[in-house]
C-alpha positions as CSV (number, residue, x, y, z in Angstrom):
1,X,120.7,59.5,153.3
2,X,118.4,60.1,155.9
3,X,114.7,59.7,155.6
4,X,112.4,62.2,154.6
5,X,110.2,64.0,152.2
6,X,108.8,67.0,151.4
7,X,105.8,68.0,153.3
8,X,106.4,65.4,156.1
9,X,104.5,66.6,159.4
10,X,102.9,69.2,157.6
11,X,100.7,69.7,160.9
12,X,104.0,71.4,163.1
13,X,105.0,73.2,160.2
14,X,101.9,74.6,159.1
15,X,101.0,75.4,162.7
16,X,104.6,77.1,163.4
17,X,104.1,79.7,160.1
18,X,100.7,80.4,161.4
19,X,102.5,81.5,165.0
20,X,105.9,83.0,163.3
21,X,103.8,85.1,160.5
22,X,102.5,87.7,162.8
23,X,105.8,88.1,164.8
24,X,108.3,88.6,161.8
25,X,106.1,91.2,159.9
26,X,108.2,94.1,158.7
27,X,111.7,92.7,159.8
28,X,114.1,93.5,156.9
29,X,116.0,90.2,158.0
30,X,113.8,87.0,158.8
31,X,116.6,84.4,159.7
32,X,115.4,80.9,160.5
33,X,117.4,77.7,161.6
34,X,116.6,73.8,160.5
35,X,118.7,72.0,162.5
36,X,118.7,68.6,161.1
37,X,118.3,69.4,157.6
38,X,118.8,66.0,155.9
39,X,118.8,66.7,152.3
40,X,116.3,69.7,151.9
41,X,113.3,68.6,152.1
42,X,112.0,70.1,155.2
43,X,113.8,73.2,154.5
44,X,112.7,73.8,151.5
45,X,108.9,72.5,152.4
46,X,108.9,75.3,154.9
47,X,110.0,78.2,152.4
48,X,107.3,77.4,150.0
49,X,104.8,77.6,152.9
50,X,106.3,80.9,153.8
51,X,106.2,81.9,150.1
52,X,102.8,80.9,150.2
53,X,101.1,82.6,153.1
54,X,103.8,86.0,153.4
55,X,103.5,87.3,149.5
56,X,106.4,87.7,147.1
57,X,107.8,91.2,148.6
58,X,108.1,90.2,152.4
59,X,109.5,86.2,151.2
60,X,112.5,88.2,150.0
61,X,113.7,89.3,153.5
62,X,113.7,85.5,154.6
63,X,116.8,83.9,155.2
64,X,116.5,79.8,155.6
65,X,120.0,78.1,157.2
66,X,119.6,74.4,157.0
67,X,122.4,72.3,158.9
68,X,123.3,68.8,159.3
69,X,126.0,66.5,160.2
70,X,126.3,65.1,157.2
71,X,128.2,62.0,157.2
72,X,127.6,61.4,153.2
73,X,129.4,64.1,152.2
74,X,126.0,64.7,149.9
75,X,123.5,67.0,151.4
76,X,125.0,70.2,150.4
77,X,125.1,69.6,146.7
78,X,121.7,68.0,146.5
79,X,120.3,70.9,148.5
80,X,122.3,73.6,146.7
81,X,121.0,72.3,143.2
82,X,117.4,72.1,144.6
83,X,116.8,68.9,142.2
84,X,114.9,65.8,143.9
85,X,112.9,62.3,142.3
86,X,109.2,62.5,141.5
87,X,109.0,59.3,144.7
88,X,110.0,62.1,147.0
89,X,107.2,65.5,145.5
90,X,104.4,62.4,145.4
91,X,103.1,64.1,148.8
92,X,103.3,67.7,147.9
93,X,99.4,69.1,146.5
94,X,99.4,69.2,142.9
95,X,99.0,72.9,142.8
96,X,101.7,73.6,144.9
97,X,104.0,70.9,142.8
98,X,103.1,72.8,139.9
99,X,103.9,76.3,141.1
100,X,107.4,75.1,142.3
101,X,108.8,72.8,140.4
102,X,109.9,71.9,136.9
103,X,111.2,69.1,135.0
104,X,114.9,68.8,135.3
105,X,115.7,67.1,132.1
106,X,116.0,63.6,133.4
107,X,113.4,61.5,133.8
108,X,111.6,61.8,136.9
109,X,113.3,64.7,138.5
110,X,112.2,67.9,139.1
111,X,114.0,70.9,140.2
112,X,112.2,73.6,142.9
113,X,112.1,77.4,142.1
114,X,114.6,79.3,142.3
115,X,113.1,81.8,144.5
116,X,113.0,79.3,146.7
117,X,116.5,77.6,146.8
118,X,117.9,81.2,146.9
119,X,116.4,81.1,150.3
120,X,117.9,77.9,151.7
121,X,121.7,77.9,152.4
122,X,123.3,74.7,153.7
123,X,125.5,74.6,156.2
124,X,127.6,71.2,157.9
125,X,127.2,71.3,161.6
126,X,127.2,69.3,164.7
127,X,124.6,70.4,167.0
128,X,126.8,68.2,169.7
129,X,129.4,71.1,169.1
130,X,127.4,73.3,171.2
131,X,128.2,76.4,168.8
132,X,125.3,77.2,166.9
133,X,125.9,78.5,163.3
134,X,124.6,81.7,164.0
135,X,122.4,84.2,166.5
136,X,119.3,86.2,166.4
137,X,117.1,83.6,164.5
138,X,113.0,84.5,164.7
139,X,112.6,80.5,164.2
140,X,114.2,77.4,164.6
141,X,113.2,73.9,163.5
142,X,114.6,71.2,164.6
143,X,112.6,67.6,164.4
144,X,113.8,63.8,164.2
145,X,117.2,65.0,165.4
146,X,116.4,65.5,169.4
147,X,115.4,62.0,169.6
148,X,119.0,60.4,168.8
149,X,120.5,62.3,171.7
150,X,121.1,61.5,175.3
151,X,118.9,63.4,177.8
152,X,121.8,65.5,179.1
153,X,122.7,66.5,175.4
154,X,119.0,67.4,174.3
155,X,119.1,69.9,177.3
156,X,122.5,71.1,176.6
157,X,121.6,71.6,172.9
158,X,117.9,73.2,173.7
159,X,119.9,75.9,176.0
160,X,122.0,76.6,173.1
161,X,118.7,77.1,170.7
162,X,117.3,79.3,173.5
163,X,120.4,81.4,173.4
164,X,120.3,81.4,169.3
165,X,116.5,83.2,169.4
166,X,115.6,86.2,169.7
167,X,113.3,87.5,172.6
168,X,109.8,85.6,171.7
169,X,111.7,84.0,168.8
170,X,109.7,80.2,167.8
171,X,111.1,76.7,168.4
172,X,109.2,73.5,166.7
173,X,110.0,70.3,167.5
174,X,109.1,66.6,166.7
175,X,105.8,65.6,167.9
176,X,106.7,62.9,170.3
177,X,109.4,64.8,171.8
178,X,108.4,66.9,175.0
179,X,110.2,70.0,176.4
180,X,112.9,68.4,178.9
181,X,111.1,70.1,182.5
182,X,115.1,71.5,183.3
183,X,114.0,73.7,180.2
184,X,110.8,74.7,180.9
185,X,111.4,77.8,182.5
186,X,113.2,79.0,179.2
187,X,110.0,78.5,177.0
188,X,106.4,78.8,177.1
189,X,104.1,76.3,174.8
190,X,102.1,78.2,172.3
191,X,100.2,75.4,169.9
192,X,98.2,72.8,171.0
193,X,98.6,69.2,168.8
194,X,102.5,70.5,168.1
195,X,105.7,71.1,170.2
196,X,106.1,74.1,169.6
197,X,107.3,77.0,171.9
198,X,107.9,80.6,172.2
199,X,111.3,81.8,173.7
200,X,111.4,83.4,177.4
């Protein structure tokens, strides 16, 4: 399983909902891509900062598609069920921990809100494929996956994300990955201390 937790890099995610807020504001449909899912917790670490800073009502109208590879044949159940080990909340502030989640029955597990898995939908994909899993996304996120690639492929597969926003639509990346210059004329940087960029 790959390695994460919730509320890793909270800088670039916490920076990106402070950009995407003002742009999604009375869309009935908010869809967002994580590419490079893992297991859920950066998907789901992102819909209860949405939650938190766009109020009940508008949080309704989100849409969150999380995709990975998925070799283990075991992210979409864990995602789908929403239940994770108290080793991987121990990073999430207390008050938000306690808004969101709830013992689970076994020890040490907690399972989130369901107003937030309803949010989250997993899907298995190969960002190699070239085909993304769907169009017209206000925000994509896609961090620790960029790295693995070739340089050719990481410009093939940014092209593809470009193609999957809409106009002015938000892409965060990991912080030590810079926009490939053959790219540069699709986005414009937006955040300083964060990679992340506003489509062209």
């Amino acid at each position: 399983m790959a390695f994460t937790y919730f509320f890793r890099d909270f800088q670039t995610i916490n920076l990106a909902v402070s950009h995407l807020i003002p742009t999604i504001q009375g869309r009935r449909e908010i869809k967002i891509w994580d590419a490079g899912c893992a297991h859920g917790p950066e998907p789901y670490t992102l819909a209860i900062m949405l939650s938190e800073n766009m109020g009940t009502f508008a949080f309704k109208n989100v849409r969150i598609d999380a995709s990975d590879i998925d070799t283990s044949n075991l992210f979409r159940d864990t995602i789908e069920k929403g239940v994770y080990p108290l080793v991987e909340l121990k990073r999430i502030p207390q008050p938000i921990f306690e808004k969101y989640f709830k013992k689970n029955g076994k020890e040490d597990y907690y399972i989130i809100d369901y107003s937030i898995r309803n949010r989250v939908k997993y899907y298995r994909h190969d960002l190699l494929t070239l085909k993304p899993i769907g169009y017209d996304y206000s925000f994509i996120l896609c961090k620790n996956v960029l790295l693995h690639f070739q340089a050719e492929e990481r410009i093939k597969v940014l092209k593809m994300f470009h193609q999957s926003l809409t106009p002015g639509g938000l892409l965060a990346m990991e912080h030590t990955q810079d926009l490939p210059k053959e790219v540069n004329h699709l986005f414009t940087r937006i955040a300083n201390g964060a990679q992340i960029y506003k489509r062209r």
